[in-house]
C-alpha positions as CSV (number, residue, x, y, z in Angstrom):
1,X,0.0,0.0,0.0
2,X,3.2,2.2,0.7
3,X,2.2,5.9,1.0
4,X,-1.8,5.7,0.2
5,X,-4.5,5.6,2.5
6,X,-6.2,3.1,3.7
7,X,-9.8,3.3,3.7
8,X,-12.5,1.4,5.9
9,X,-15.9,1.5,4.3
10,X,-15.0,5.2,2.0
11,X,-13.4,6.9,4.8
12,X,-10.0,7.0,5.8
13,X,-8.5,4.9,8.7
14,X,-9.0,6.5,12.1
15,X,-5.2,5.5,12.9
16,X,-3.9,7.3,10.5
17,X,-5.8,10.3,10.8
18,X,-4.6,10.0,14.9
19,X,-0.9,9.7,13.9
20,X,-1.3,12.7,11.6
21,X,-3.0,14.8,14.4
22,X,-0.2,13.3,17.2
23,X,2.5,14.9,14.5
24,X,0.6,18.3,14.7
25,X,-0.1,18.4,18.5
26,X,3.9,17.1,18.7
27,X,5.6,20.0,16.2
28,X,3.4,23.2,16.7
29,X,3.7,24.0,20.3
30,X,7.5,24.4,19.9
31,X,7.4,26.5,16.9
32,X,4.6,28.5,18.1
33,X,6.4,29.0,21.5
34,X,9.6,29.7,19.3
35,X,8.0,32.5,17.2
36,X,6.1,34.0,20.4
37,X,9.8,34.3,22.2
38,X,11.5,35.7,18.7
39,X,8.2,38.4,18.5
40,X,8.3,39.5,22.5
41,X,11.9,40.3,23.0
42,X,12.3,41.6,26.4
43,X,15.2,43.2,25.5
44,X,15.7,46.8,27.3
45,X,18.5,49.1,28.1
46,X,16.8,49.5,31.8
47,X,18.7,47.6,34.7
48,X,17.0,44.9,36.6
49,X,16.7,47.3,39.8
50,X,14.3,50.1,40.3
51,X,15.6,53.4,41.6
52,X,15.9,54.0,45.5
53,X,13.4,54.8,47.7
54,X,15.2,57.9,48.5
55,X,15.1,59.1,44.9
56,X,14.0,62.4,43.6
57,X,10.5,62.1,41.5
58,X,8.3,64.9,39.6
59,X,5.6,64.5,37.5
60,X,5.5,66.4,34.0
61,X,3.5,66.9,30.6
62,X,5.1,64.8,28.0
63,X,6.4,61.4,26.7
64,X,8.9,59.4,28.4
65,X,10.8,59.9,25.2
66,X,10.9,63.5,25.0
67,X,11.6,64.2,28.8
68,X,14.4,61.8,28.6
69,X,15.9,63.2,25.4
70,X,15.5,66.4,27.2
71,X,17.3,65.2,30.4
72,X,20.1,63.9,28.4
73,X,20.2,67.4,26.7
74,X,20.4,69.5,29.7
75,X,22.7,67.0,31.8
76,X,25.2,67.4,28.4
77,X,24.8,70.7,28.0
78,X,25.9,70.5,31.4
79,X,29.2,68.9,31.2
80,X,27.8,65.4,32.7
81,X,29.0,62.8,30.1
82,X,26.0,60.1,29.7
83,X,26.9,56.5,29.4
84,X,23.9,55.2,28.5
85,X,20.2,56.9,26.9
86,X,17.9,55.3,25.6
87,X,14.7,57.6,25.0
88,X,12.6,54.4,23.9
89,X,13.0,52.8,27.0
90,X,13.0,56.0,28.8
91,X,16.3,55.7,30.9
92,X,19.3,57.2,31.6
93,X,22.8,57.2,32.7
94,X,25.5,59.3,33.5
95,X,29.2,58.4,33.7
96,X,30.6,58.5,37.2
97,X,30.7,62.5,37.8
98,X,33.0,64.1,40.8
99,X,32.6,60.7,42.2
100,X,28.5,60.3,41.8
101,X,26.3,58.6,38.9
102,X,23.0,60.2,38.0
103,X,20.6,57.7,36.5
104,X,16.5,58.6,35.3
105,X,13.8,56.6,34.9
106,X,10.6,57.9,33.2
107,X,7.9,56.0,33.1
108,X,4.3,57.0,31.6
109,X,1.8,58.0,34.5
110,X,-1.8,59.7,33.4
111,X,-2.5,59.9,29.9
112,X,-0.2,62.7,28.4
113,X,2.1,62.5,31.2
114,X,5.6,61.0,33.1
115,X,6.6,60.3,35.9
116,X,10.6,60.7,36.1
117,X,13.0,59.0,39.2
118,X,16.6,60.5,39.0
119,X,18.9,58.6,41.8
120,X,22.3,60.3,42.3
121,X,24.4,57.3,43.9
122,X,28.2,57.2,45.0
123,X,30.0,54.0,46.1
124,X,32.1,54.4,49.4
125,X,33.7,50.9,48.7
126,X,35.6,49.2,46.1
127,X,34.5,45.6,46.2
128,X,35.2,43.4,42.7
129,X,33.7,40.4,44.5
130,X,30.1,42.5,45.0
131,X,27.9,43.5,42.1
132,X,28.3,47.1,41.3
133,X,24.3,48.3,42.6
134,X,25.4,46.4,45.9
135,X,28.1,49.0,46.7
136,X,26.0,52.0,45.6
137,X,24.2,54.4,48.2
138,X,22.4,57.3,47.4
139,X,23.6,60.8,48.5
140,X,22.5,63.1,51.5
141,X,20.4,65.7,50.8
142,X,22.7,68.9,50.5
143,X,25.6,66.8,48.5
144,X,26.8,68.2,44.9
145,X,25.0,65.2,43.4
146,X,21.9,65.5,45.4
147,X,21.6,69.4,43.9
148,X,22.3,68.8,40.4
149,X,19.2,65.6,40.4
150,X,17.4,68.8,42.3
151,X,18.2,71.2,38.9
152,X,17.5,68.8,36.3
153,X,14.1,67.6,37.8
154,X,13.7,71.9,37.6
155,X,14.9,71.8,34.7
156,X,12.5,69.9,33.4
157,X,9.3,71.1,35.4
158,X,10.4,73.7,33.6
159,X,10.3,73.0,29.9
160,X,7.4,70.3,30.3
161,X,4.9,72.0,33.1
162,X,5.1,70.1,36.5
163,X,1.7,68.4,37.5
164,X,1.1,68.8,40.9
């Protein structure tokens, strides 16, 4: 009979029509789970940790995308160099700077509008066996990197309108 069907009575053998559907139910769910990991790539410039408690926040009129373009304008225009911006995923970075990082997070709030997080950190320790967020700490209130977080959260209040 080689590769033709069998048929019982006109209609094809119920074993082979249950070994064809076994195939299916066997081959799918992997590719299906293949393309659904290929199409939803959680790939982000964002680190794994969210930004201390002790972080500055404001709330503003506009994208994530524009405030954080913005913030990585002004902190340039500033002399901060930024190690890392990525608008689309609206974060931040800035290079260590007189011994203290700046980092931003904006993420969407109300319709229209963003909420930003800019930790200034320093690390009081060199450890190489300790990740690099384990050492940070954030700065007092009155430090160098504590005022400039203070300016560009102005800053931006400024150009976008604070929502109270």
């Amino acid at each position: 009979m080689g590769t033709e069907m069998r048929r019982v009575g006109g209609l094809p053998d119920r074993r082979l029509v249950r070994r064809r559907h076994d195939i299916v139910r066997s081959v799918y769910p992997p590719i299906l789970a293949a393309l659904l990991f290929v199409a939803c790539t959680p790939a982000t410039t964002r680190p794994a940790f969210a930004p201390f408690p002790q972080a500055q926040v404001i709330v503003v009129r506009g994208s994530p995308e524009q405030v954080t373009a913005e913030a990585n304008a002004w902190l340039a225009g500033d002399g901060v160099q930024i190690a890392l911006a990525s608008p689309r995923d609206g974060y931040l970075e800035t290079d260590w700077h007189s011994g203290v990082k700046l980092r931003c997070w904006a993420n969407p709030a109300a319709p229209g509008t963003t909420r930003i997080f800019v930790e200034a950190v320093y690390r009081p320790a060199q450890d190489p066996s300790r990740t690099e967020r384990d050492l940070e700490l954030p700065v007092p209130k009155g430090h160098d990197g504590y005022r400039l977080a203070e300016r560009l959260l102005t800053a931006l209040g400024d150009r976008f309108g604070a929502v109270p």
